[in-house]
N, C-alpha and C positions, 0 to 999 in steps of 0.2 A: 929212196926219196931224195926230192933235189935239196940241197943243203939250204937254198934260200927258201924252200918251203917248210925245211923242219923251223929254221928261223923264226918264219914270222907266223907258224904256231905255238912258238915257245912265247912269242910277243904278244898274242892275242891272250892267252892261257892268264899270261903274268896280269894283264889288262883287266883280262875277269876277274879274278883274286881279287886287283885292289878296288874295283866298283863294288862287288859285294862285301869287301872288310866295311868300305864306307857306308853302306847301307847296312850295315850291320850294330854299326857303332850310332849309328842314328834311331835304328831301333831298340837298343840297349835303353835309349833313353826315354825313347816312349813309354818302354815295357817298367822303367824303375816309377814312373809317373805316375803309371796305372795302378801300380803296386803302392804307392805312397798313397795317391787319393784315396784307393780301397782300404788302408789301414786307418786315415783320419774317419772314414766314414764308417768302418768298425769303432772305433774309439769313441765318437758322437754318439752313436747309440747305445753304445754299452754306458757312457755315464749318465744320459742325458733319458732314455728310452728302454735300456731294459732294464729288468727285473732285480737282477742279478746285484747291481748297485744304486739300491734303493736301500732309502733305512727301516733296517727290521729289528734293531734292538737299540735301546740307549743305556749305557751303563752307568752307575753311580757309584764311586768310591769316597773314604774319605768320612763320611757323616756318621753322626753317632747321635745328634740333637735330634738331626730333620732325619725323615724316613725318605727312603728312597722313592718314594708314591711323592711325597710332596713336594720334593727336587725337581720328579719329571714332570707334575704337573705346574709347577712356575715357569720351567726352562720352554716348556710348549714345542718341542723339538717335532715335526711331522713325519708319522709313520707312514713309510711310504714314496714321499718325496725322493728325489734324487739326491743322494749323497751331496754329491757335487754340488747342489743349489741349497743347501741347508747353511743360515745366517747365524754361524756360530758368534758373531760378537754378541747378536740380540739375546741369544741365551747364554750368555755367560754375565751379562747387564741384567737380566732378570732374576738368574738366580745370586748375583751377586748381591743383589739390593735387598736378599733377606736379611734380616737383622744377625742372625745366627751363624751367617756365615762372612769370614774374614776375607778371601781371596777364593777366587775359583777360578779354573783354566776350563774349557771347552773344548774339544778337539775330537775329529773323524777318526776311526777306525776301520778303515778298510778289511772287506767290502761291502760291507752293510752296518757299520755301529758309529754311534754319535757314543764319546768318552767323557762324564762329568765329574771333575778332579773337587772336590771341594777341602777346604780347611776351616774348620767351625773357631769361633771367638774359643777362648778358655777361661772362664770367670776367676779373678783376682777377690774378690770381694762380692757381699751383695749390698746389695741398698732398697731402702722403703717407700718405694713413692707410689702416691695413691693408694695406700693401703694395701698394696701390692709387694710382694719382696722379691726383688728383682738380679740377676747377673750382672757383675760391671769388671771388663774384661780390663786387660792394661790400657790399651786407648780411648777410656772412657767413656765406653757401648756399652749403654745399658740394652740385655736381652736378656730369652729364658726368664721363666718361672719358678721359684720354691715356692716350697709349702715350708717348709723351713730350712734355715741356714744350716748348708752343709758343716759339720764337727773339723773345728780349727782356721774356718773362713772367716777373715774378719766380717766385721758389718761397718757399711760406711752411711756415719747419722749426719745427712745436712743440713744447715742450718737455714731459717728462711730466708735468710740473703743468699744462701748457693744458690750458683746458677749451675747451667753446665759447663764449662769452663773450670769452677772450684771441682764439680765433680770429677772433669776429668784430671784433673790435678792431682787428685789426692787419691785415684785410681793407678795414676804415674809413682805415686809416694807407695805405697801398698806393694805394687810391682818390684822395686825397688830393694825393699826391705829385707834383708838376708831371713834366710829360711828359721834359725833357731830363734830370731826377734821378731818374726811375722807371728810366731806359735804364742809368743808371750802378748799379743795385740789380740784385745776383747772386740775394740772398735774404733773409728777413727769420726774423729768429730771434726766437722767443715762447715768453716764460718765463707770465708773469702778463698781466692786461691793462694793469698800467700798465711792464711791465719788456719791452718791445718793441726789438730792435738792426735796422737797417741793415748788412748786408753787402755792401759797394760789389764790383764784379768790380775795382777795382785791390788789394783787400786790404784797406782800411782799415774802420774801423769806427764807425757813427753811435748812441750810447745816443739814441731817441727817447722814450722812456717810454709816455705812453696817446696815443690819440690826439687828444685837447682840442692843441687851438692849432697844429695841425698847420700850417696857411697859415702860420702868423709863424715855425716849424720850418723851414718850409724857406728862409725866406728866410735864417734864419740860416746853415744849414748851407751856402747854397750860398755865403755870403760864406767862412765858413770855411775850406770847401774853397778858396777860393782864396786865402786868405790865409798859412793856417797849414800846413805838411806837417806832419803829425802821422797816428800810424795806429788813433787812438782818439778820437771828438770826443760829448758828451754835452751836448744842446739838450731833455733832459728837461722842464729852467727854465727856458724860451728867455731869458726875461730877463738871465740868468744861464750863457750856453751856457759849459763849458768845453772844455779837450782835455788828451791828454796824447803826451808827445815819445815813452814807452816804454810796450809791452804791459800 
């Protein structure tokens, strides 16, 4: 073969090669397109249209007050719904607004579960109002019902000037209170929030005033108590705590 023919089929050959690299490389990119739309549009369906992640279970941890019946029926979570479209703030604002409970988180468990985290109040005290005897947690939430006072809970007696503000005051005071001085408290008597008394079960009696400086309160009081028998001791001014010998 003549050499200028083997040539310029070596030149046409190389020609070809790089027209179909080029068409090649162009449909590389179509073919990744095709492939990307087909996955958003699997992915659309699957969260949006099938079955597969839709809510079929809601779970409740956490509660010990509320039953888990009465969690999912406040949260109003839709069985059913798509994951994806379920308004986790609206239920966690719903069940958040029961008295009973202190905080709760909300959150999807893929791929079909709504997660309801709860933390219940823990009563510090109870209190009587309405004839009612009622839970008063540290932040001075009254919830829950006795029938009677749990053994070793104080009780907190308001006075008809409390409002709520003394009650949460002296819910603050109570909280506060080291555990061996809580056990010696019959019950706490509230006038105003800064005219709060201590009523020991031996009888005597502690004026605490508000509950600012409570820690340095009890240290006093508990020196007190043993120092002094007296059945009146007022640590309002801990700096300053007094007592006295008669009622």
């Amino acid at each position: 073969m003549d050499p200028e023919d083997r040539a310029g089929r070596r030149t046409r050959r190389r020609f070809a090669r790089r027209q179909w690299a080029r068409r090649w490389l162009s449909l590389r990119y179509v073919l990744a397109a095709v492939v990307l739309v087909g996955l958003v549009g699997t992915a659309v369906w699957l969260v949006f249209f099938s079955t597969t992640l839709q809510v079929k279970r809601v779970e409740v941890v956490g509660n010990q007050l509320l039953s888990d019946g009465r969690i999912r029926e406040v949260a109003e979570v839709p069985l059913g719904e798509p994951l994806a479209l379920v308004d986790l703030s609206r239920a966690d604002a719903r069940v958040g607004a029961l008295a009973e409970v202190r905080s709760v988180d909300v959150t999807r468990t893929w791929p079909d579960g709504v997660r309801i985290e709860v933390v219940e109040r823990t009563p510090v005290a109870v209190v009587e109002l309405g004839g009612r005897l009622r839970g008063l947690d540290a932040d001075g939430v009254v919830f829950r019902e006795y029938r009677k006072a749990p053994p070793g809970m104080p009780r907190v007696r308001p006075g008809s000037a409390a409002g709520t503000d003394a009650l949460k005051e002296a819910a603050t005071v109570v909280a506060a209170l080291p555990e061996d001085l809580a056990a010696r408290v019959d019950h706490v008597e509230v006038e105003t929030v800064d005219q709060i008394t201590l009523a020991l079960r031996d009888g005597r009696q502690v004026l605490w005033g508000s509950a600012e400086e409570s820690a340095l309160k009890a240290e006093v009081v508990d020196k007190l108590l043993a120092a002094q028998k007296a059945p009146f001791y007022d640590v309002s001014v801990p700096g300053n705590p007094t007592y006295r010998t008669t009622p």
